[in-house]
DRENMIMAR-335948 format. One record per residue (C-alpha): residue number from 1; residue in three letters; chain; x, y, z. Coordinates in steps of 0.001 Angstrom, whole numbers. Layout:
// residues N
- bami	zavo	mipa	X	Y	Z
- NUM	ALA	A	X	Y	Z
...
This chain:
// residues 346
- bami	zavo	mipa	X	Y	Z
- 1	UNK	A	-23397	-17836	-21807
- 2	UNK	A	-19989	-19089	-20716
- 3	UNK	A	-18317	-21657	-22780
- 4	UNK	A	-15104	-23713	-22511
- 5	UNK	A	-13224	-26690	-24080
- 6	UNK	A	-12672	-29915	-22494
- 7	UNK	A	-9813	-32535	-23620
- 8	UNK	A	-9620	-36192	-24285
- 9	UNK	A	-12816	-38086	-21889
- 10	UNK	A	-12122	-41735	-22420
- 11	UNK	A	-15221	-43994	-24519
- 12	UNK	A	-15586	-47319	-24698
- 13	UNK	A	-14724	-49293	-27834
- 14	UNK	A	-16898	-52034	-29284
- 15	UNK	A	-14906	-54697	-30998
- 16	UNK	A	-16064	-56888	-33653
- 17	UNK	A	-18849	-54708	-34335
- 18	UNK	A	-19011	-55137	-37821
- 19	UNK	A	-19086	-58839	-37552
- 20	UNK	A	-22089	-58343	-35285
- 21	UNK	A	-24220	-55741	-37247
- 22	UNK	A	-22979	-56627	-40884
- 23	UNK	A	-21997	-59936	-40611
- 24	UNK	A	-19134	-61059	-42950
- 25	UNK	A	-18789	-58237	-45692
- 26	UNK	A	-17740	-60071	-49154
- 27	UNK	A	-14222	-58312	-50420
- 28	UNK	A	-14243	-54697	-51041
- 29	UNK	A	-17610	-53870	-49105
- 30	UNK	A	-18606	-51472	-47013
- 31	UNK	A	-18852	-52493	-43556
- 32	UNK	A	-19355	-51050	-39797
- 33	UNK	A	-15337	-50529	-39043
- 34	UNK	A	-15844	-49609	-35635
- 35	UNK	A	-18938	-48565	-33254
- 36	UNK	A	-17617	-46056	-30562
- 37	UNK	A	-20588	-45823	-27378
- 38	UNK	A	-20125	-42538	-26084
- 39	UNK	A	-23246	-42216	-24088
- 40	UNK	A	-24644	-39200	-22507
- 41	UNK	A	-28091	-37350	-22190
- 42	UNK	A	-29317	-35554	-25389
- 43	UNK	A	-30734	-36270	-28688
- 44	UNK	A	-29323	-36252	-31855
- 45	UNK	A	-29333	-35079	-35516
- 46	UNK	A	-26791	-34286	-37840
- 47	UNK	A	-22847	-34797	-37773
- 48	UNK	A	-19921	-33070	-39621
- 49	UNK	A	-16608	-34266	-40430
- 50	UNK	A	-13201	-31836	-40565
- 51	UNK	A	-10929	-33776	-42424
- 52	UNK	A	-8487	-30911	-42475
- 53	UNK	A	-8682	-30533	-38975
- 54	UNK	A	-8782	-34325	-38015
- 55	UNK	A	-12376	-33725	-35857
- 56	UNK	A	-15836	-34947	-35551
- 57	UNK	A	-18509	-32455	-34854
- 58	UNK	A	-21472	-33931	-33040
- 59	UNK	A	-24053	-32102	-32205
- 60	UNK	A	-26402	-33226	-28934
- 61	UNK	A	-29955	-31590	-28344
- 62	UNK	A	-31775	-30694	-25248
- 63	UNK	A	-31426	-29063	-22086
- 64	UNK	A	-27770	-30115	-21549
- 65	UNK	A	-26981	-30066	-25050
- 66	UNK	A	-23692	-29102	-26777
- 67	UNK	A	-21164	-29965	-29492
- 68	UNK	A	-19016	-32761	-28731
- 69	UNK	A	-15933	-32946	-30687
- 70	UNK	A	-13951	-36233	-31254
- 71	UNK	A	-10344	-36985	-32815
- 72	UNK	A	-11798	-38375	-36281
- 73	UNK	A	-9214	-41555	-36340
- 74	UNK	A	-9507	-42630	-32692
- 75	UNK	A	-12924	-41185	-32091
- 76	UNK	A	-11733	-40250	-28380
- 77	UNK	A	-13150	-36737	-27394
- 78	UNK	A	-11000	-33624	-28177
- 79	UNK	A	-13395	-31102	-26912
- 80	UNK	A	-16999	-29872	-26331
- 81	UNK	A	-18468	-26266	-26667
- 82	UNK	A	-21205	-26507	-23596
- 83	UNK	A	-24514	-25076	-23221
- 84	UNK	A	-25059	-25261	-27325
- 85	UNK	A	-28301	-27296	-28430
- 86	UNK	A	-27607	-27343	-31703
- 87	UNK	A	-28902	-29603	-34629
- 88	UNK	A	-25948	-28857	-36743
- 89	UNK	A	-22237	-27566	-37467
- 90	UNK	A	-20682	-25869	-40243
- 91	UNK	A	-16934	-25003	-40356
- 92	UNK	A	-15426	-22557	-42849
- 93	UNK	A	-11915	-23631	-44520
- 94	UNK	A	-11399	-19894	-44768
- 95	UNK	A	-11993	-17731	-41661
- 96	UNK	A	-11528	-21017	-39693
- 97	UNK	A	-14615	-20472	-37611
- 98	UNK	A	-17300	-23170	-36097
- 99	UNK	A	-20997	-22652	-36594
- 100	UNK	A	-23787	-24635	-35173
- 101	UNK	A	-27162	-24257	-35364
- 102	UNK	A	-28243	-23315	-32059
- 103	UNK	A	-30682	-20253	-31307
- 104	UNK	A	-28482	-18102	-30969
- 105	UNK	A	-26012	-19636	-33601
- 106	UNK	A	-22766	-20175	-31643
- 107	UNK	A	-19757	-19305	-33885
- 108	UNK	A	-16115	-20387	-32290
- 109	UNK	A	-12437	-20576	-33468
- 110	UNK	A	-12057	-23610	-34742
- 111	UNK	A	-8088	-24065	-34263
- 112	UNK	A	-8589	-23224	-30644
- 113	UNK	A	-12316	-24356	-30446
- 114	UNK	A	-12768	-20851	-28275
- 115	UNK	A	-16166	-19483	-27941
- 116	UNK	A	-16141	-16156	-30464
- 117	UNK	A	-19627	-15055	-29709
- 118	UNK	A	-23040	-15961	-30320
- 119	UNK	A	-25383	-14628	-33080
- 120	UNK	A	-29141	-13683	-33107
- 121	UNK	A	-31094	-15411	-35340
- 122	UNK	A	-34878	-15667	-36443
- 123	UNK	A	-36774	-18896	-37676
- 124	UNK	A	-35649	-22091	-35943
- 125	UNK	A	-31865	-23303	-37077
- 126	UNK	A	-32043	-26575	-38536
- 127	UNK	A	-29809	-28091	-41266
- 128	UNK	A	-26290	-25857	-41995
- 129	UNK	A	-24138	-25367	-45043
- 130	UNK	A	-20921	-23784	-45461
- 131	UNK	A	-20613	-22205	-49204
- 132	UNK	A	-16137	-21695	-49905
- 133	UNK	A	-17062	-19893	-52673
- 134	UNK	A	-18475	-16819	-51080
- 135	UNK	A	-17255	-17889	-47436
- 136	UNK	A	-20804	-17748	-45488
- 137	UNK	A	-22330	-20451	-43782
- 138	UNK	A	-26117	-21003	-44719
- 139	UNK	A	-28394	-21532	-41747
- 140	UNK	A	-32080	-23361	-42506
- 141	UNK	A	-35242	-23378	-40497
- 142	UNK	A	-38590	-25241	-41511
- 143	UNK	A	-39986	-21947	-40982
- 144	UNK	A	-39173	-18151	-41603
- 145	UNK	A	-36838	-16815	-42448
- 146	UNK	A	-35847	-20636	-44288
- 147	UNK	A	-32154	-19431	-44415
- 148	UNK	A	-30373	-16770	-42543
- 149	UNK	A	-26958	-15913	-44203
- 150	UNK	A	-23862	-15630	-41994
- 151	UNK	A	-20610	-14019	-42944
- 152	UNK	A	-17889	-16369	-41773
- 153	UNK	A	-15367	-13931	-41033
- 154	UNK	A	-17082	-11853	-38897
- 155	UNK	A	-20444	-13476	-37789
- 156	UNK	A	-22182	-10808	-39322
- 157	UNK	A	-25477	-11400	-41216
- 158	UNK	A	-25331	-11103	-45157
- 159	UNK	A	-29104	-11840	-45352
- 160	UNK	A	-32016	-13749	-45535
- 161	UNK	A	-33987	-16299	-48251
- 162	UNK	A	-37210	-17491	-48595
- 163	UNK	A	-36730	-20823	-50073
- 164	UNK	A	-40698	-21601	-50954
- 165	UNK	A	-40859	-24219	-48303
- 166	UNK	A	-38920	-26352	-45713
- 167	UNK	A	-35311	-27123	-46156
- 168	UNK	A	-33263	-29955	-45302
- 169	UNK	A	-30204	-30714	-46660
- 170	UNK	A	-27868	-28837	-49006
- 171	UNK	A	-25273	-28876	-51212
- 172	UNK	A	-22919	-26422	-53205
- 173	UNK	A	-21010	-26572	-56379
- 174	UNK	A	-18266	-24402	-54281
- 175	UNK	A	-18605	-22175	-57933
- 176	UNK	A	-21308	-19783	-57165
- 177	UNK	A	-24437	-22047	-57151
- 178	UNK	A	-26309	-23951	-53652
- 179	UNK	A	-28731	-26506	-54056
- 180	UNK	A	-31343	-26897	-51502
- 181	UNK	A	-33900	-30004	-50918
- 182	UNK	A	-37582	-28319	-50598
- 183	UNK	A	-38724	-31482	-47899
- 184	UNK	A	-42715	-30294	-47922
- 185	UNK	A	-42681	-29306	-51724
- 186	UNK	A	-41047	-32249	-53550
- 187	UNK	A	-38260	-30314	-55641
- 188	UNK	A	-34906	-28856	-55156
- 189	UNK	A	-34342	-24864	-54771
- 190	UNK	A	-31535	-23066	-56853
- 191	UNK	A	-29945	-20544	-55259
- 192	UNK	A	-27244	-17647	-56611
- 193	UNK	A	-24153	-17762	-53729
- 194	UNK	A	-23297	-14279	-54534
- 195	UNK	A	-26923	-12978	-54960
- 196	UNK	A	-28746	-14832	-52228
- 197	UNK	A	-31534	-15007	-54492
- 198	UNK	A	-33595	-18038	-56062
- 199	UNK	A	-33337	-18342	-59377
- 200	UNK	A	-35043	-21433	-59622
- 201	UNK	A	-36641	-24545	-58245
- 202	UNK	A	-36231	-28240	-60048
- 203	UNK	A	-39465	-30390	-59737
- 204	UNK	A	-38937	-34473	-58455
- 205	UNK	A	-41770	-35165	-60596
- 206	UNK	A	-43140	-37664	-58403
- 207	UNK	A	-39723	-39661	-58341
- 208	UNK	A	-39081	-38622	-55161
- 209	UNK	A	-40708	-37210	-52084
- 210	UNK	A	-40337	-36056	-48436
- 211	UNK	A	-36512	-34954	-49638
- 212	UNK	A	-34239	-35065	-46267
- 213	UNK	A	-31009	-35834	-47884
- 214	UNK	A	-29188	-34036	-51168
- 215	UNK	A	-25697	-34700	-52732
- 216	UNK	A	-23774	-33612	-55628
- 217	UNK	A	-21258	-34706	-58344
- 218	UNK	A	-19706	-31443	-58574
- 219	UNK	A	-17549	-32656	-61316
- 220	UNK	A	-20479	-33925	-63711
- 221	UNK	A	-23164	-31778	-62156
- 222	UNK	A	-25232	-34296	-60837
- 223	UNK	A	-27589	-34080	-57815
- 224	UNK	A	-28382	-36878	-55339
- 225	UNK	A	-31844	-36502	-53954
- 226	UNK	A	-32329	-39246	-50921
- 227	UNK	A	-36758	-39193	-50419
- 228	UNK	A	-38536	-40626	-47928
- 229	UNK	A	-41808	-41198	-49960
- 230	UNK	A	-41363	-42563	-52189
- 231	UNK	A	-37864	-44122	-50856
- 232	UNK	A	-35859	-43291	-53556
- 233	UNK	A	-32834	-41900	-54606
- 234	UNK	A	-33296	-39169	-57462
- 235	UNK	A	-30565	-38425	-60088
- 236	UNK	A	-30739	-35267	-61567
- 237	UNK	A	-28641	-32946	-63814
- 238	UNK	A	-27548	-29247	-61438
- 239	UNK	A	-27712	-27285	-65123
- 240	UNK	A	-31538	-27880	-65773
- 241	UNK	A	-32822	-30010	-63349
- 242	UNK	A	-33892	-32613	-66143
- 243	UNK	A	-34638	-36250	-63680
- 244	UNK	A	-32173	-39005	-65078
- 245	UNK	A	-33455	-41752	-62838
- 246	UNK	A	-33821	-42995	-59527
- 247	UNK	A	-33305	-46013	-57981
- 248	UNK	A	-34766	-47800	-54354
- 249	UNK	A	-33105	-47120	-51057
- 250	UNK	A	-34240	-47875	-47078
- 251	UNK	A	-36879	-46342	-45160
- 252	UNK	A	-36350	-43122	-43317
- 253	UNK	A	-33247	-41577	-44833
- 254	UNK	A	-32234	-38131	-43323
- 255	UNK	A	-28807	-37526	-45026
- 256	UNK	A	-26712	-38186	-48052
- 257	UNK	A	-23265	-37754	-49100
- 258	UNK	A	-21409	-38400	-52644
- 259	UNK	A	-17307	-39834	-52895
- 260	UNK	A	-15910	-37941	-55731
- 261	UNK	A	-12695	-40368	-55001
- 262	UNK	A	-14813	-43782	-55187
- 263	UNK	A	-17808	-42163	-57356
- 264	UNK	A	-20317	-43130	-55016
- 265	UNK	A	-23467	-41783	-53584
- 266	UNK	A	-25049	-42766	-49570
- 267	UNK	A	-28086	-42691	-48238
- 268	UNK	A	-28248	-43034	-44248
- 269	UNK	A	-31799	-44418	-43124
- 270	UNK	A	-33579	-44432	-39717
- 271	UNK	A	-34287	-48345	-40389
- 272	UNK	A	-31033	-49128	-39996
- 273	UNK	A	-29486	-49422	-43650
- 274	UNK	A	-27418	-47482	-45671
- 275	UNK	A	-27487	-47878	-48937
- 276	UNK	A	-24743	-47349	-51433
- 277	UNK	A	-25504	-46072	-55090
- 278	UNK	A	-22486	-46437	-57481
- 279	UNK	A	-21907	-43694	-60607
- 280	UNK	A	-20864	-45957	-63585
- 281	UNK	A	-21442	-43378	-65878
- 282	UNK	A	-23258	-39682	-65514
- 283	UNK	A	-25814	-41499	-66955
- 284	UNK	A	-25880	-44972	-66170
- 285	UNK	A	-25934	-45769	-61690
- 286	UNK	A	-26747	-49074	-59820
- 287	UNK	A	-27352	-49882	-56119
- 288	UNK	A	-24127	-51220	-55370
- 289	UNK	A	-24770	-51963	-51674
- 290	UNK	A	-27301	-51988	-48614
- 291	UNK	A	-25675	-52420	-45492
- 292	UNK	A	-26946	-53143	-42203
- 293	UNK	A	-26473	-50417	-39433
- 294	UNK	A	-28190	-49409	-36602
- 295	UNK	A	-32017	-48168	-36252
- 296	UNK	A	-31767	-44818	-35857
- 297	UNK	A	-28500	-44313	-38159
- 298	UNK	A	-30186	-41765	-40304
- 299	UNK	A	-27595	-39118	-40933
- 300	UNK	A	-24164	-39199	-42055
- 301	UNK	A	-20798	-37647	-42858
- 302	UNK	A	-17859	-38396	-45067
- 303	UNK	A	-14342	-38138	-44465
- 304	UNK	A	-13007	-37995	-48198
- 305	UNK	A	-9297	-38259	-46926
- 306	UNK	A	-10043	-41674	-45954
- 307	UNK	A	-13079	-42506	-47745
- 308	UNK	A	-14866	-43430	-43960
- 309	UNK	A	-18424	-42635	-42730
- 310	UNK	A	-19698	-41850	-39651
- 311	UNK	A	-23546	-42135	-38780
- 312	UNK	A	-24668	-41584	-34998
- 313	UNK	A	-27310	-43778	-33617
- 314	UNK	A	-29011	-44501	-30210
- 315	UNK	A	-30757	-47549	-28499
- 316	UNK	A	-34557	-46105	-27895
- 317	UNK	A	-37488	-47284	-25435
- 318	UNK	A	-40794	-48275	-25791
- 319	UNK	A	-42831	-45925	-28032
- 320	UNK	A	-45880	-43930	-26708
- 321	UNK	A	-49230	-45148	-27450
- 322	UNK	A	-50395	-41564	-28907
- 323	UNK	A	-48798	-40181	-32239
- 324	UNK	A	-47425	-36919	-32510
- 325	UNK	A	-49355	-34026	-34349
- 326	UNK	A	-49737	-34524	-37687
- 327	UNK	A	-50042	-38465	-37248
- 328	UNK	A	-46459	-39017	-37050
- 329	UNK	A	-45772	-42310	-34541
- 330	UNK	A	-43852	-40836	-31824
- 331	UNK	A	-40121	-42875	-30253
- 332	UNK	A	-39619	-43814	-26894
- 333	UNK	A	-36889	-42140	-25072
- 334	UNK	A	-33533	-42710	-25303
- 335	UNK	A	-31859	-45696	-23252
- 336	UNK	A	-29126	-44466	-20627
- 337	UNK	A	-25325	-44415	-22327
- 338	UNK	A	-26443	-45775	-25853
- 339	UNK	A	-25455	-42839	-28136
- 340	UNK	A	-23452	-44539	-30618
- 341	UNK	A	-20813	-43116	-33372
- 342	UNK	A	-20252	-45738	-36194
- 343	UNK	A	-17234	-45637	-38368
- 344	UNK	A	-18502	-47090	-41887
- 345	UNK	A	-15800	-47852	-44623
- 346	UNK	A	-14014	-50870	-47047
């Protein structure tokens, strides 16, 4: 596989978006900043920010996928590493290498955004996390091995986890401890950093189902679960797992982040909301917000140096007539040159 960076390809700016999508956000809202229509063939998934870096990771899927990289404040394109379908990126703070979740897992310098090598994995690469605390980067599949464990300095595998189920999203305390959402079993896997071993798995208790989304409090150990059935968002306590409440959110949600500098918690969803859960109290939390996106907006990323999101969204055909297996309705494809980035913020 040959890989190489490209620099700066112009996009096309959409003005006024948030007036169009939002409409007129009361004072100190959240509303759609700035919609940036990249285009280009190839689904979608999930999106990382680099604040530290000053990039936006976006992975695109299919037979000309790869990960597109954009300037974070002007959104114009700083780079691409081709021939990578990839769902997801992880970037350690440490080694300073890029991860995405491609089979094989492409790993790159990210200062140079060089091609390092790729990496054999089993399963199917999925969702990603990068754990500080230990320096690996977490790699989940919906089936086995559920997470293959990279070493970050060298790309070298630590190991492998059986989780008890699918993973989505994940989160970690950065102090020894990652926190997994189980999606088919309804609860939240505890895993030791250092150990690569469960030690534990906390139970929704019908709160919350179909988990795609998971966020964390790191300060008061509190976990954000965003479920798609019900569609709720579960608080719960990272020391025990003990369910202190959960409150409505949209339809569809496939990410979540938490704002330790504004104490909030988001929930992107594929109907076109976002909703915004504010921590009053480690015990007391209210749905501050639910703004109006785009359809398809269902994952997210936060860039806690200037307290912006960024959700990626497409304009999609006519659906077909027959579901997919398992009942699921299927989507139409993808209209020509609508792959959207949208800058959320106050």
């Amino acid at each position: 596989m040959r890989f190489s960076v490209k620099r700066l390809w112009p996009v096309c700016v959409l003005l006024g978006v948030s007036a169009t999508l939002s409409g007129a956000a009361p004072e100190g809202q959240y509303k759609v900043l700035k919609a940036v229509k990249t285009g280009g063939a190839g689904g979608y998934d999930y999106v990382y920010a680099d604040p530290a870096a000053g990039l936006l990771y976006v992975p695109r899927l299919g037979s000309k996928g790869r990960v597109t990289i954009f300037d974070i404040n002007t959104l114009q394109q700083a780079g691409e590493i081709p021939q990578t379908s990839a769902h997801g990126v992880a970037i350690s703070s440490r080694s300073h290498h890029g991860f995405a979740t491609s089979k094989p897992v492409a790993m790159w310098d990210s200062r140079t955004l060089r091609m390092i090598k790729s990496i054999p994995v089993n399963g199917s690469p999925d969702g990603i996390l990068y754990d500080p605390f230990t320096d690996r980067v977490y790699v989940f599949s919906h089936r086995a091995p559920n997470t293959t464990v990279i070493n970050a300095a060298d790309g070298s595998i630590a190991g492998t986890i059986d989780l008890g189920g699918a993973p989505e999203q994940a989160v970690t305390d950065g102090q020894g401890h990652i926190y997994v959402d189980i999606e088919d079993r309804d609860s939240i896997a505890v895993v030791g950093a250092e150990t690569m071993t469960v030690s534990g798995h906390f139970d929704l208790g019908g709160q919350g189902g179909t988990c795609a989304g998971l966020a964390m409090d790191v300060q008061h150990q509190i976990l954000f679960a965003a479920c798609r059935s019900p569609h709720t968002m579960v608080m719960l306590s990272a020391k025990d797992g003990t369910i202190i409440t959960s409150l409505p959110i949209g339809e569809g949600t496939d990410g979540a982040a938490f704002n330790a500098n504004t104490m909030e918690a988001f929930s992107s969803q594929g109907d076109g909301t976002l909703t915004v859960i504010k921590e009053n109290s480690p015990t007391s939390f209210a749905v501050e917000q639910t703004l109006q996106t785009l359809p398809g907006a269902r994952t997210l990323t936060l860039d806690s140096r200037a307290n912006i999101l960024y959700l990626l969204a497409a304009e999609f055909g006519q659906p077909p007539t027959t579901p997919r297996p398992g009942g699921y309705p299927g989507r139409g494809p993808m209209l020509p040159d609508s792959f959207t980035i949208l800058a959320v913020g106050r």
